[in-house]
C-alpha positions as CSV (number, residue, x, y, z in Angstrom):
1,X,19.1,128.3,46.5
2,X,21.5,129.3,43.7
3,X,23.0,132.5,45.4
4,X,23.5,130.5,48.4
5,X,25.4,127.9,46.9
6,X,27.3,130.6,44.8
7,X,27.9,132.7,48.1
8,X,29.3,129.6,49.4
9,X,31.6,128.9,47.1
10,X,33.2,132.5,46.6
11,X,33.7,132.5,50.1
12,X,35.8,128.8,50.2
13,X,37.5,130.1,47.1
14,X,38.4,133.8,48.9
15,X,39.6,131.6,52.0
16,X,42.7,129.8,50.2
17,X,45.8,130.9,51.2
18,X,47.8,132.7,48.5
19,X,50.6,130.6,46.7
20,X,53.6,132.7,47.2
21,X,55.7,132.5,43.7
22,X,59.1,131.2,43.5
23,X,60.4,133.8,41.5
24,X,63.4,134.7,43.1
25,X,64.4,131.5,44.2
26,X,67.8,131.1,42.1
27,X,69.0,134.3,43.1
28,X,68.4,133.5,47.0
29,X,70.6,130.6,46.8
30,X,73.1,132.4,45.4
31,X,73.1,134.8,47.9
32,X,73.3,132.0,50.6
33,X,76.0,130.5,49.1
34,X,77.9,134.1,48.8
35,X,77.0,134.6,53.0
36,X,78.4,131.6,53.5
37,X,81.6,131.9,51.5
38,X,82.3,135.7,52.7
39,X,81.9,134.0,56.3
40,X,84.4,131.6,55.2
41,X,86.5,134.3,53.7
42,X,85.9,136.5,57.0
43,X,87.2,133.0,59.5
44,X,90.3,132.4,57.1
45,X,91.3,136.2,56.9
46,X,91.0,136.2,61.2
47,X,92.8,133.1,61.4
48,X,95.9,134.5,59.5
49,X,96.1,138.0,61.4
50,X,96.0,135.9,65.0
51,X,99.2,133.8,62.5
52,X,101.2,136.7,62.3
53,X,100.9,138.7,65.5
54,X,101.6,135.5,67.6
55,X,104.8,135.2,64.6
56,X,105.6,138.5,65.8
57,X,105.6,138.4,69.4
């Protein structure tokens, strides 16, 4: 009765899912943040080019 009650158990323990560590979770902020200001960056620099070549024409 023992072993089937400890056989039992190991398997609901080896059935949790894995908690998946936040380690790295600063850092992917950051680097959101940075996508979103080098799109930013990217829209500002495209708006000024379409500037001057309609200043030019």
């Amino acid at each position: 009765m023992k072993y089937i009650l400890l056989a039992i158990a190991l398997l609901l323990t080896a059935c949790d899912k894995p908690v998946a560590p936040k380690i790295a979770a600063p850092q992917r902020e950051a680097l959101e943040k940075a996508k979103a200001v080098d799109q930013a960056v990217q829209n500002a620099t495209a708006e000024s080019k379409k500037k001057i070549d309609d200043a030019e024409k």
